[in-house]
C-alpha positions in Angstrom: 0.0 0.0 0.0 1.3 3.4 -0.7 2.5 5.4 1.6 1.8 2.5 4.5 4.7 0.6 5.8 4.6 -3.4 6.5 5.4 -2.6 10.5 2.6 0.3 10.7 0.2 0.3 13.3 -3.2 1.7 12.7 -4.3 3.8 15.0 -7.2 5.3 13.1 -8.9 5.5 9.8 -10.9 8.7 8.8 -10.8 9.8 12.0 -12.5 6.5 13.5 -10.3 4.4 16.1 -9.3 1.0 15.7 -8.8 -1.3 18.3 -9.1 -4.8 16.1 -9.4 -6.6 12.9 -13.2 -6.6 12.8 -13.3 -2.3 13.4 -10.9 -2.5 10.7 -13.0 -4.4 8.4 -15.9 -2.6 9.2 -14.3 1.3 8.7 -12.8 0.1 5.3 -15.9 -1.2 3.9 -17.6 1.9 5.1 -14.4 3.8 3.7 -14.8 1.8 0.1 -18.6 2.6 0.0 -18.5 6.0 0.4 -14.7 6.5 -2.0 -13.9 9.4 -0.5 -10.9 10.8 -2.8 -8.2 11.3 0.4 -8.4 8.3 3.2 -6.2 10.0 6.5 -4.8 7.3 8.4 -3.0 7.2 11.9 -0.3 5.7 12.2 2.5 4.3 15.3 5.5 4.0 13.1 8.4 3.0 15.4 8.2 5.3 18.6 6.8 8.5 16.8 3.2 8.6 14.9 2.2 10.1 12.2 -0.3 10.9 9.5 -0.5 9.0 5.9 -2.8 10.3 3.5 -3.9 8.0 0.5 -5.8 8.7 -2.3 -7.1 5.2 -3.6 -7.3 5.0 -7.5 -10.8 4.1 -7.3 -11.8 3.3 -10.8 -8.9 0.1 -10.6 -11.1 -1.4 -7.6 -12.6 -4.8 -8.6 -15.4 -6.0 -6.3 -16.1 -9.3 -5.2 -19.4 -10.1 -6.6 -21.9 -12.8 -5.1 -21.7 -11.3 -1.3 -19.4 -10.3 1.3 -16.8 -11.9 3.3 
């Protein structure tokens, strides 16, 4: 992912805590149906945190069809 590093820490998405894999999964799908053209994210990189913003390439999303995870 740009701008996201392997060893990242979310923090938050769009302003939204997350505290586990199910609020993540929840805030992205909200995230991917609204497509918001900037997506702020909060990061613990290391010791310090810090702010990515990324700006998805909507039009190059493919949807699962047939239902959700």
């Amino acid at each position: 992912m740009g701008g996201l590093n392997a060893s990242d820490l979310i923090l938050s998405i769009a302003g939204r805590s997350i505290d586990d894999v199910a609020t993540f999964e929840k805030v992205m799908t909200e995230i991917v149906a609204k497509r918001p053209s900037v997506v702020p994210i909060f990061v613990r990189r290391g010791w310090r945190t810090q702010f990515v913003f990324l700006e998805p390439e909507w039009s190059e999303l493919s949807l699962p069809t047939g239902g959700t995870r």
